[in-house]
C-alpha positions as CSV (number, residue, x, y, z in Angstrom):
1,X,-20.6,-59.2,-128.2
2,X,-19.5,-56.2,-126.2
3,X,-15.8,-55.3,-127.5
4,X,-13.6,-53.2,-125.8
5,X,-9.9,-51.1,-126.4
6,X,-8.1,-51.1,-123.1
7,X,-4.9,-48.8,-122.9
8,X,-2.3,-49.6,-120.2
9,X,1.5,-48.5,-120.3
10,X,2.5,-50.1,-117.2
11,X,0.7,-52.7,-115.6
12,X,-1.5,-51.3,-112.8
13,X,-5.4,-51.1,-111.6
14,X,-6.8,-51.3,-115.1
15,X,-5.3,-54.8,-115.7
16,X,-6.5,-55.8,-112.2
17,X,-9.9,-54.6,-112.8
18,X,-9.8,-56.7,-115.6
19,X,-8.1,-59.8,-114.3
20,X,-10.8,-59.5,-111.3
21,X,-13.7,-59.6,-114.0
22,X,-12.6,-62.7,-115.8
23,X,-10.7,-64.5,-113.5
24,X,-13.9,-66.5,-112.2
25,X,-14.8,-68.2,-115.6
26,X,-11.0,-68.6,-116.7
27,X,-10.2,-70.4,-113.3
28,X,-13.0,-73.0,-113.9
29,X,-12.0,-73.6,-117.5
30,X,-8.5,-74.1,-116.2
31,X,-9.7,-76.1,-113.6
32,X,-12.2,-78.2,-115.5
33,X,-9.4,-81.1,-115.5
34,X,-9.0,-81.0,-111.8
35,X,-6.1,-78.7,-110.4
36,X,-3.6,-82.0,-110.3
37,X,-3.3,-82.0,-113.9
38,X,-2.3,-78.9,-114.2
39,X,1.7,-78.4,-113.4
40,X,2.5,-76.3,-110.3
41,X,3.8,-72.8,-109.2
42,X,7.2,-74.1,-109.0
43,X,7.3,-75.8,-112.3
44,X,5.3,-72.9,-113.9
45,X,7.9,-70.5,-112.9
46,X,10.8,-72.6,-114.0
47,X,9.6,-72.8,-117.5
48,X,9.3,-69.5,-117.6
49,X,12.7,-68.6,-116.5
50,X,13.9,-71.4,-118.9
51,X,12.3,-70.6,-122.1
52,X,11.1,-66.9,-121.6
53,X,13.4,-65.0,-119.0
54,X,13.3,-61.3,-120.4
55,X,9.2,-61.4,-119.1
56,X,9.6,-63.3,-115.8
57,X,9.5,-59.8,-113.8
58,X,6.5,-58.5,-115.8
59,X,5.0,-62.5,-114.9
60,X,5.8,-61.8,-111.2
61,X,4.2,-58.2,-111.2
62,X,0.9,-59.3,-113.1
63,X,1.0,-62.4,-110.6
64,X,1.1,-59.5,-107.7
65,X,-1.9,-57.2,-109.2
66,X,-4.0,-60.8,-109.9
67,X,-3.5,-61.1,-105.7
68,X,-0.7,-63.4,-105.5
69,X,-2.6,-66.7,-105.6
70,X,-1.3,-70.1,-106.1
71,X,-4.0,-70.9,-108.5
72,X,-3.7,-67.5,-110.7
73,X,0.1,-67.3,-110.5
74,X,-0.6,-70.8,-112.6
75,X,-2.9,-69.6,-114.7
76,X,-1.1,-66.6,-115.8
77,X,1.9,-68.5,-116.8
78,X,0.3,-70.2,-119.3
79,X,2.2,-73.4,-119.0
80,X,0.8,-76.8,-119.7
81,X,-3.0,-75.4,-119.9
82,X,-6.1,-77.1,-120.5
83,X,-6.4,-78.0,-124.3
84,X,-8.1,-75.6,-126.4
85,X,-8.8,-75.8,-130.1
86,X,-9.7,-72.7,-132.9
87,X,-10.4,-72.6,-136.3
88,X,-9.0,-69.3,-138.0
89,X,-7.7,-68.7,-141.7
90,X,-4.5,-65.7,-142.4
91,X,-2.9,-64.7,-144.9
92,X,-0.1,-62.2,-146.1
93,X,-1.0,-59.7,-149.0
94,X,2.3,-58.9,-150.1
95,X,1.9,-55.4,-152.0
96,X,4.0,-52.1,-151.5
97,X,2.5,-51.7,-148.3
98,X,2.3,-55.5,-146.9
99,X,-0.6,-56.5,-144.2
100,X,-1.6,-59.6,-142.4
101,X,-5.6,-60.5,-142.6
102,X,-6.7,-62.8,-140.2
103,X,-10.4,-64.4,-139.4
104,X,-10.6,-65.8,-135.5
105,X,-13.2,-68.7,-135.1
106,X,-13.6,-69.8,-131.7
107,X,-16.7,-70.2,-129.2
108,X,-17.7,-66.2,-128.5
109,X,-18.8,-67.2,-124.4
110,X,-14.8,-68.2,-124.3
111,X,-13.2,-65.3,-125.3
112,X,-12.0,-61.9,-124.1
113,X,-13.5,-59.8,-126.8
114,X,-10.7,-57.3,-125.6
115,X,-8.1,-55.0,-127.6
116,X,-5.5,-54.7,-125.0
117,X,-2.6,-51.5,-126.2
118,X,0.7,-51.7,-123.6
119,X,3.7,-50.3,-123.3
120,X,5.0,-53.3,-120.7
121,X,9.1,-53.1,-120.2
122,X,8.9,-50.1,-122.0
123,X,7.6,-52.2,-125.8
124,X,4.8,-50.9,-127.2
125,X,1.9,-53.9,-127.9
126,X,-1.4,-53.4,-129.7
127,X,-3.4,-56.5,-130.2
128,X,-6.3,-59.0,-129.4
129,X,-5.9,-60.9,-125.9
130,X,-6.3,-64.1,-124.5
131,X,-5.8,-64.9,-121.2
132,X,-5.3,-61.1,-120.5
133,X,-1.6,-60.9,-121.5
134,X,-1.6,-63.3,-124.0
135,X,-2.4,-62.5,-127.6
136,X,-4.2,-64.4,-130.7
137,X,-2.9,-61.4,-132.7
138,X,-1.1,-58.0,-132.3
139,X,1.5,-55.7,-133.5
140,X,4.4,-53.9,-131.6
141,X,6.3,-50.5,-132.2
142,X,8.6,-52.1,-134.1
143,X,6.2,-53.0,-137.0
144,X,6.1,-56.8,-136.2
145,X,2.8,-58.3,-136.9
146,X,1.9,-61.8,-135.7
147,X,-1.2,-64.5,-135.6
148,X,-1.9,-67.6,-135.0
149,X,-4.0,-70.2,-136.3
150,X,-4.8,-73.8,-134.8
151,X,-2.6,-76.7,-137.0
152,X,-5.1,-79.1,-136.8
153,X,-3.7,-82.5,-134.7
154,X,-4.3,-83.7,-131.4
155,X,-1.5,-84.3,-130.2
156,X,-0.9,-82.7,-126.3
157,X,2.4,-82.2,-125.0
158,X,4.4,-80.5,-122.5
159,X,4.5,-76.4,-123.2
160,X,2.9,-73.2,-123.4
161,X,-0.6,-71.8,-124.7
162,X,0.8,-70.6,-128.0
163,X,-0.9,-66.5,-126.9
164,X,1.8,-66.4,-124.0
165,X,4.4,-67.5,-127.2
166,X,2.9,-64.6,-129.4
167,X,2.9,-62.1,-126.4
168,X,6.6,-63.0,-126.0
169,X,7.6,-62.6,-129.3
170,X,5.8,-59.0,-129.7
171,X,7.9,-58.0,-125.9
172,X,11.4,-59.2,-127.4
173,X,11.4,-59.1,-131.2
174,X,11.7,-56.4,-133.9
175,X,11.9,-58.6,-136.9
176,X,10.3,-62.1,-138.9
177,X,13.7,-63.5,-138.4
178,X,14.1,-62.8,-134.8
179,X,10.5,-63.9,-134.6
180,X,10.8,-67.4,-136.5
181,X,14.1,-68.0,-134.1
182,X,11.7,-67.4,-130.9
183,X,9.0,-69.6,-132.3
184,X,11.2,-72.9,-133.3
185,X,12.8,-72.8,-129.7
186,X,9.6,-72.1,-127.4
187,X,7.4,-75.2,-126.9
188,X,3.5,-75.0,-127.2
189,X,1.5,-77.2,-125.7
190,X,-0.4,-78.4,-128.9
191,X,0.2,-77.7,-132.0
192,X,-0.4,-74.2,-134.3
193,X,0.7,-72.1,-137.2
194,X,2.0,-68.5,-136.5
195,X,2.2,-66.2,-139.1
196,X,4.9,-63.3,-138.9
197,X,4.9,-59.9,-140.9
198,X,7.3,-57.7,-140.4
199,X,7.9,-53.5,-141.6
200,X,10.5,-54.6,-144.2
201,X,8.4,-57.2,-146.0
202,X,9.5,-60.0,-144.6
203,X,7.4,-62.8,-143.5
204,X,7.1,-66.4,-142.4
205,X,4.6,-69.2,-140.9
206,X,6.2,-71.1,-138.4
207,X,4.3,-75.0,-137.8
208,X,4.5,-75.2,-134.0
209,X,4.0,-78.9,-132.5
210,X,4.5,-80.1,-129.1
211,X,6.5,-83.7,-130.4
212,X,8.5,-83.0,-133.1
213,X,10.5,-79.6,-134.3
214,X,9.3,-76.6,-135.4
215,X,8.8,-76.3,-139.3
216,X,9.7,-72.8,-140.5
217,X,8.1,-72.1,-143.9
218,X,8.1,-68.8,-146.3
219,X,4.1,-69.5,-146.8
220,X,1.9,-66.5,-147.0
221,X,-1.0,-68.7,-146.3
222,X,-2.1,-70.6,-143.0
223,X,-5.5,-72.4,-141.9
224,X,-5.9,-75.3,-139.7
225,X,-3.6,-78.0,-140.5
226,X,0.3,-78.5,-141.3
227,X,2.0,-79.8,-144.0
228,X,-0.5,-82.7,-144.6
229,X,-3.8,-83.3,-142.9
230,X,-3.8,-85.6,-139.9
231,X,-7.3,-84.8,-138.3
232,X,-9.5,-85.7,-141.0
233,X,-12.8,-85.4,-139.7
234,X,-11.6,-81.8,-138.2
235,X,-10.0,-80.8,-141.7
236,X,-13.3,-82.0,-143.2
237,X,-15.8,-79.9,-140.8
238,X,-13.6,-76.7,-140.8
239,X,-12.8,-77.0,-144.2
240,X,-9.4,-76.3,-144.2
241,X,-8.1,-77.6,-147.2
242,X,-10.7,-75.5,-149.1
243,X,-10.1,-72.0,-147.6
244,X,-6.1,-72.7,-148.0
245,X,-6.8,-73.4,-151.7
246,X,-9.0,-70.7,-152.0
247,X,-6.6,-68.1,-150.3
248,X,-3.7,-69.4,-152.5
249,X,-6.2,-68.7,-155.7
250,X,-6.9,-65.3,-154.6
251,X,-2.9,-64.4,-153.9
252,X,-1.4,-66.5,-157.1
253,X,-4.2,-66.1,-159.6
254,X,-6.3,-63.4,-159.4
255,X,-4.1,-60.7,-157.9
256,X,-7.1,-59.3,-156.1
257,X,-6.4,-55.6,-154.6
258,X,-5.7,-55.1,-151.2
259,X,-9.1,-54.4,-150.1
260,X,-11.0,-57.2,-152.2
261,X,-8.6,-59.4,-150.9
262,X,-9.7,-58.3,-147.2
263,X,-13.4,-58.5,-148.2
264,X,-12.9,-62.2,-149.2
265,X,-12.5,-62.9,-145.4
266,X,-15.7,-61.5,-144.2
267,X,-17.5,-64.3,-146.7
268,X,-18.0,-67.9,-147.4
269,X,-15.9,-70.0,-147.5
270,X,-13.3,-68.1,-145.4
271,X,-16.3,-66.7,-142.8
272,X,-18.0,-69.3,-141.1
273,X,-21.3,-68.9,-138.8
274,X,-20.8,-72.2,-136.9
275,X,-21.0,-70.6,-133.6
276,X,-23.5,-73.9,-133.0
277,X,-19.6,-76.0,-133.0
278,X,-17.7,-73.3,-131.6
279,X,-16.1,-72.0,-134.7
280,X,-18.4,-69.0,-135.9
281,X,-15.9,-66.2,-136.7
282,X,-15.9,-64.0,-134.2
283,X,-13.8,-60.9,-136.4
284,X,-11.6,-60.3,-139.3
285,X,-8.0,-59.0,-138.1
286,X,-6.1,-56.6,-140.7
287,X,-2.5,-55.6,-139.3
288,X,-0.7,-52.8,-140.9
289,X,2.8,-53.2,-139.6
290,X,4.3,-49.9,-141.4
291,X,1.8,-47.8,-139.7
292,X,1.5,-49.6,-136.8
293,X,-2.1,-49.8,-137.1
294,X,-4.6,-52.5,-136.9
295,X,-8.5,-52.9,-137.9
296,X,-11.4,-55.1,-136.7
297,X,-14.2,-55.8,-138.9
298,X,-17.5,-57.6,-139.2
299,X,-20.0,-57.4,-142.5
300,X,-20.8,-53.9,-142.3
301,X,-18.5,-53.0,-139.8
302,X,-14.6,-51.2,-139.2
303,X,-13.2,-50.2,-136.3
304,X,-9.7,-48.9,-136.7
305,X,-7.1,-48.6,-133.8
306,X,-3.9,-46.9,-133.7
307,X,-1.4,-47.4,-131.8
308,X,-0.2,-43.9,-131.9
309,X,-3.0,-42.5,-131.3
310,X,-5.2,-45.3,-129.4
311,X,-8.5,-44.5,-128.5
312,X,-10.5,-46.6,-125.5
313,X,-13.6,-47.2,-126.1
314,X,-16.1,-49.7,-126.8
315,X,-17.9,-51.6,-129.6
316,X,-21.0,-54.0,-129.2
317,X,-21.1,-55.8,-132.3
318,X,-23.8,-58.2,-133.6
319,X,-22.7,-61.6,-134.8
320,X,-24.4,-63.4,-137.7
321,X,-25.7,-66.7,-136.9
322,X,-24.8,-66.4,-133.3
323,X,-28.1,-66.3,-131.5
């Protein structure tokens, strides 16, 4: 995988460029339902200005540098998309200096492999993208950390692709509380854990669905289902019930360091190499709120991105088991 660290303050030719690139192979996977099932401009819009107003200009200016098309304008709003599902384990590892660990396993030929750093309405954003303004993880300047993992159900309803719901959050919020507030009000379109950390210590794991309320939870711990399994036979190939156990065993009873803690993620069970199913894991997150730092790792591999002092640049990185 070629990676790359993109750094934008206001939204301009470098986003374009980028839209430009991807924009072929995200329109046909947002078209691979036929354009009738996907809701219009006009209705597209409106849940925006319902649900998210304080980013509707920055919608309307990326809509303008993407070339002010019917179908992108769509796209871009991220409302009532295609569905999509991910494995993914996180945790918080609540020492003196707190971070949020993350593993992202999804299908590597659907995915940006892009760290995007912003400083859009004037709120600096540092994180993985999706959709090239949405995120699957990321921090802002105010030390807010956030990821998401898939909860594990079927069910489709009317909403947002949860990355458009963690962008938001990172634009408008400074703190978990603010954050969980956000995250019970916004609908998703399926249904997802998102794990907040913020520069005081405080966290929380919000259980997103699209038919019944928000659950708001003080777990440290998040993998791919909710409070009980519903999707057996996903719970039983993704293992989630064991890498939950097994992250509550290395927080509860073994008290592992900070760094043997992260080095449990880059390993069985919580590192999986089933790129053949489309959940190989793709990276390890670590998000340092404090410092507003954040780090991507692979065995053998860190790259460490500030967003201080944010070098672009590029990585090409080597997946195990992805050939």
């Amino acid at each position: 995988m070629l990676w790359r660290a993109v750094s934008e303050d206001s939204p301009g030719p470098k986003w374009s460029g980028l839209f430009a690139e991807y924009w072929p192979n995200y329109k046909r996977w947002w078209l691979k339902e036929g354009e009738t099932a996907r809701p219009t401009y006009a209705q597209s819009r409106a849940a925006l200005v319902r649900h998210m107003p304080e980013i509707v200009p920055l919608y309307d200016d990326l809509c303008e540098l993407a070339g002010g098309g019917d179908l992108a304008a769509r796209f871009l709003s991220f409302y009532g998309p295609p569905p999509y599902l991910a494995g993914c384990s996180q945790a918080i590892w609540p020492g003196a200096q707190p971070v949020l660990v993350r593993n992202y396993d999804y299908n590597p030929t659907a995915f940006d492999s892009l760290v995007l750093r912003t400083k859009w309405q004037g709120r600096a954003v540092m994180g993985t993208s999706d959709g090239l303004w949405g995120m699957v993880d990321g921090v802002n300047d105010a030390g807010l950390a956030i990821s998401l993992t898939f909860g594990g159900r079927r069910v489709v309803g009317d909403g947002f692709g949860v990355p458009l719901i963690l962008r938001y959050v990172l634009q408008t919020c400074e703190t978990a509380a603010e954050a969980g507030a956000v995250l019970a009000r916004v609908p998703t379109h399926m249904s997802y854990n998102v794990t907040v950390l913020d520069k005081k210590r405080q966290y929380l794991t919000a259980m997103m669905a699209p038919d019944r309320d928000a659950v708001i939870t003080h777990a440290a711990v998040a993998t791919n289902h909710q409070e009980n399994v519903e999707w057996v036979s996903h719970a039983r190939f993704t293992a989630t019930v064991e890498r939950e156990r097994f992250l509550l065993n290395r927080l509860t009873l073994h008290r592992d360091p900070q760094e043997k803690f992260i080095g449990a993620f880059l390993k069985p069970p919580l590192y999986s190499t089933a790129f053949h199913a489309g959940f190989g894991t793709l990276y390890t997150a670590v998000y340092k709120p404090r410092q507003r730092r954040m780090e991507l790792r692979w065995p053998g591999t860190v790259w460490s991105l500030s967003m201080k002092d944010f070098q672009e640049g590029g990585r090409h990185i080597v997946l195990p088991g992805a050939a």
